[in-house]
C-alpha positions as CSV (number, residue, x, y, z in Angstrom):
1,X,19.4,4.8,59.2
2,X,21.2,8.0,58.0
3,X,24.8,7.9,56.9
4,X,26.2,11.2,57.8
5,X,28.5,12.4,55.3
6,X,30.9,15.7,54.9
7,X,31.7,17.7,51.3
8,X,34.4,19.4,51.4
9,X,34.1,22.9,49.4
10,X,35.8,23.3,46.2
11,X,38.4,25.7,46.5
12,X,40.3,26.4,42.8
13,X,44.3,26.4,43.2
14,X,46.0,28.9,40.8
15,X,47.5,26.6,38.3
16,X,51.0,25.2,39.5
17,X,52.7,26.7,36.0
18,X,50.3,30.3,36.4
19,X,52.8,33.4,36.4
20,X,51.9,36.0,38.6
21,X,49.9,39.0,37.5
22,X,52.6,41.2,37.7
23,X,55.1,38.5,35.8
24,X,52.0,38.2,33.2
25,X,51.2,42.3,32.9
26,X,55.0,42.4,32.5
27,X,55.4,40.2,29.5
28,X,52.5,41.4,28.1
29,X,53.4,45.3,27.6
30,X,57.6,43.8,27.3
31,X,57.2,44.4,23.8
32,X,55.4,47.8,22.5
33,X,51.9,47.7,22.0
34,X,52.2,49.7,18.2
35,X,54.4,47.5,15.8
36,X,56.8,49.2,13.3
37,X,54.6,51.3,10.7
38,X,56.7,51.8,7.9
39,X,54.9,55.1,5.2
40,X,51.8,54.5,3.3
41,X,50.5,55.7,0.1
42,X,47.2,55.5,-0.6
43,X,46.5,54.0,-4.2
44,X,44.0,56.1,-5.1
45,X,43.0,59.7,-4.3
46,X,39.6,60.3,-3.0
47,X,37.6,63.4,-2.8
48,X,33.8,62.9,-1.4
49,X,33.1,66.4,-1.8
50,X,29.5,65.6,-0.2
51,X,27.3,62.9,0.7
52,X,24.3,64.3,2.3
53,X,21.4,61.8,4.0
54,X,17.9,63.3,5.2
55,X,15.3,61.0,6.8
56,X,17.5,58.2,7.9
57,X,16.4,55.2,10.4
58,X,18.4,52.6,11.3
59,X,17.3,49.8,12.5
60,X,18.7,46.6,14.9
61,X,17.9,46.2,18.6
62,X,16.9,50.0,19.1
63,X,15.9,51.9,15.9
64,X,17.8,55.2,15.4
65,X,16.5,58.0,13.3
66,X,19.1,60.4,11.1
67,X,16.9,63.3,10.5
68,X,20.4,64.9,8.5
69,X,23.8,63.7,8.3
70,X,26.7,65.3,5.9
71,X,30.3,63.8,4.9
72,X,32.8,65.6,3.2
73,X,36.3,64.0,3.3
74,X,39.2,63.2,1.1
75,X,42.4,61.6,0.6
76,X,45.3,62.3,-1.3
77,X,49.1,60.2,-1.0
78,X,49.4,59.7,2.7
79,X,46.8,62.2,3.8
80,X,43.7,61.5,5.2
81,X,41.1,64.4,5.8
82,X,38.3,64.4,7.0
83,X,36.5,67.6,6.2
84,X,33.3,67.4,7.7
85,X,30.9,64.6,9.6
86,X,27.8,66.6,10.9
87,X,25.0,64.1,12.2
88,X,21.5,65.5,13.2
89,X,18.8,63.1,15.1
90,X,16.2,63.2,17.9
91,X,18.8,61.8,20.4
92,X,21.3,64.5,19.9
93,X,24.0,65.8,17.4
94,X,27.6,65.4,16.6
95,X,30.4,67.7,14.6
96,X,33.5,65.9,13.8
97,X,36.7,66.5,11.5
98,X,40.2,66.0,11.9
99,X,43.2,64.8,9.8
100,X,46.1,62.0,9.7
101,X,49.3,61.2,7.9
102,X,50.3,58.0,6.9
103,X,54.1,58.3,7.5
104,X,56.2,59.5,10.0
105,X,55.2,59.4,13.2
106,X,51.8,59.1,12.0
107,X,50.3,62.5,13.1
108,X,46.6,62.7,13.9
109,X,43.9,65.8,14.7
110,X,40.7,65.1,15.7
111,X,38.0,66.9,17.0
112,X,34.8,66.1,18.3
113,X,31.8,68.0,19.4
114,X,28.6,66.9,20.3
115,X,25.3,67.9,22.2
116,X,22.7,65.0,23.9
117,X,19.0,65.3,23.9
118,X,18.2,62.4,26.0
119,X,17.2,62.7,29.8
120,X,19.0,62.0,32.0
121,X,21.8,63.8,30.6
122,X,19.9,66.1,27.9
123,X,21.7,69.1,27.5
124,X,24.9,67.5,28.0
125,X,27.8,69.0,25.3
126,X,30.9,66.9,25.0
127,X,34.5,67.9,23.2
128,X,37.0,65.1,22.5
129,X,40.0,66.1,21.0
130,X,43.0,63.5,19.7
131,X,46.1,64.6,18.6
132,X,50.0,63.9,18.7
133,X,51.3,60.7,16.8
134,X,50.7,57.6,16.6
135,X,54.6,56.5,16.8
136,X,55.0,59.7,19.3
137,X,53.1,60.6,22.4
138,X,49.3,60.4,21.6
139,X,47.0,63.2,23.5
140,X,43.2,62.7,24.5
141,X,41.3,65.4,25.7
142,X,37.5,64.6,27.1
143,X,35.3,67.8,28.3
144,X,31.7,66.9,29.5
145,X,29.4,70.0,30.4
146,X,26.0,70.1,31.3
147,X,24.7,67.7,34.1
148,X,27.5,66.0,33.9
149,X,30.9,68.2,34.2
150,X,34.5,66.5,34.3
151,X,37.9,67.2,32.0
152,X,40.2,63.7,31.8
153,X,43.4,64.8,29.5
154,X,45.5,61.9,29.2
155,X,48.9,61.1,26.7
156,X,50.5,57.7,25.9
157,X,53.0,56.3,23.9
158,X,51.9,53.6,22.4
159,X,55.6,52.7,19.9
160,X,57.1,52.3,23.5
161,X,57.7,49.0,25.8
162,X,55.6,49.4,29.0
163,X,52.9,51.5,27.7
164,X,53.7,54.8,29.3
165,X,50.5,56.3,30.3
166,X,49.5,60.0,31.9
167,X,45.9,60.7,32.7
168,X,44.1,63.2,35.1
169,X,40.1,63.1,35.5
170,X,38.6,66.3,37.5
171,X,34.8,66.8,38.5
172,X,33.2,68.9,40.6
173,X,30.7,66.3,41.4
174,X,29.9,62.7,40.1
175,X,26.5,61.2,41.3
176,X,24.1,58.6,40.9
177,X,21.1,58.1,39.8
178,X,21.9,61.6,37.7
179,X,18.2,62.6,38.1
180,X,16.7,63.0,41.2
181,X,18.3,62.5,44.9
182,X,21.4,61.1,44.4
183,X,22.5,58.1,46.3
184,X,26.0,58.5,45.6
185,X,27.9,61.4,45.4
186,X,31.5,62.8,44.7
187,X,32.6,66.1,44.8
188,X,35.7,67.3,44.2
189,X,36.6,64.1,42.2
190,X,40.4,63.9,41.7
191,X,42.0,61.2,40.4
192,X,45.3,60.6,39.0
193,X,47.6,57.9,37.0
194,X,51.5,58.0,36.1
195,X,53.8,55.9,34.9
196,X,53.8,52.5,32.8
197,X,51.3,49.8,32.7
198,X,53.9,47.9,34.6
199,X,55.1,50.7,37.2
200,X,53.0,53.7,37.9
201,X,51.5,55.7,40.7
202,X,47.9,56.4,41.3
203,X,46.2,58.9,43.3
204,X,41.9,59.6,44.1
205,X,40.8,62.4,46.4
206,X,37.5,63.0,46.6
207,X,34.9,63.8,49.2
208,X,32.1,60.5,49.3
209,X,28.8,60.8,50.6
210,X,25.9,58.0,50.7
211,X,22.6,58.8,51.2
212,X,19.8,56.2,52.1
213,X,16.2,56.3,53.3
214,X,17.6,55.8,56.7
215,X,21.1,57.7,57.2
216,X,23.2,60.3,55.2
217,X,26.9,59.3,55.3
218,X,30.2,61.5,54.3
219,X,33.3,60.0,53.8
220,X,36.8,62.0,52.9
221,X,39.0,59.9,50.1
């Protein structure tokens, strides 16, 4: 003799005391994000005029190999610069320098360049640039080119309440895998975000297309 018996699934209930996202994202970015940075002064000045590395591996999970990198950089009262970071391996290399000031509004300038030498995406060059303040409106510039091409600019003002954000991201095409057919593809990639953390509009345009063994598909965003 069976006994027939029914289980009811297990649904989780939102707590009864849980604030709504909105409620939550609100309180979270009520305050800003960037405390109160009053001036520094370095206690010592620096000057690295050059350390220079030839040879270098290393090692963890996946072994990395420095066949050259060079730092020159210094500091001096509030002032950070960094003169040169040039790092030369099998998998690519990256240029770097840039400068901050410890009072103020914190100014920053950075810039980035760097070239990859590893498939899928060998030949890809990338420029990052960072400037503004850090208690004003803080710039980012990303520029890929190569396989992959896209340009996201994006400022923020992180000594505010709310976290007023800008960003843009542009490509001509996105796909994936990035070798061989591609199984999904964007092109003229558009997107776009304004406003606060809290209160902001977004916007994607882009033309979709999915391609499978069986059926090609476009789809208009």
């Amino acid at each position: 003799v069976a006994n027939e018996q029914v289980v009811q699934p297990k649904v989780q209930q939102p707590a009864v005391n849980e604030a709504p996202l909105g409620e939550t994202l609100k309180a979270m970015f009520d305050k800003p994000l960037l405390p109160d940075l009053p001036a520094f002064t370095l206690p010592l000045d620096v000057d690295v005029q050059e350390v220079l590395g030839e040879q270098l591996r290393i090692t963890g999970d996946t072994d990395i190999a420095v066949e050259r990198l060079l730092l020159k950089a210094k500091t001096e009262n509030n002032q950070l610069q960094l003169l040169a970071l040039d790092v030369d391996s099998p998998q690519g290399q990256l240029n770097a320098q840039g400068q901050a000031t410890l009072s103020g509004n914190w100014p920053v300038n950075f810039t980035l360049y760097s070239q990859l030498n590893v498939d899928p995406i060998k030949g890809e060059k990338i420029k990052m640039t960072l400037g503004g303040g850090l208690r004003d409106t803080l710039t980012l510039g990303l520029n890929l080119s190569g396989p992959v091409r896209a340009q996201l600019d994006a400022d923020t003002q992180l000594a505010e309440a709310g976290l007023p954000l800008n960003m843009t991201l542009h490509s001509p095409q996105l796909r994936w895998p990035l070798d061989g057919q591609a199984q999904y593809q964007a092109d003229n990639f558009n997107f776009s975000f304004k406003g606060k953390a809290t209160d902001y509009v977004m916007s994607l345009k882009a033309c979709l297309l999915y391609t499978s063994d069986a059926a090609d598909e476009g789809l208009g965003v």
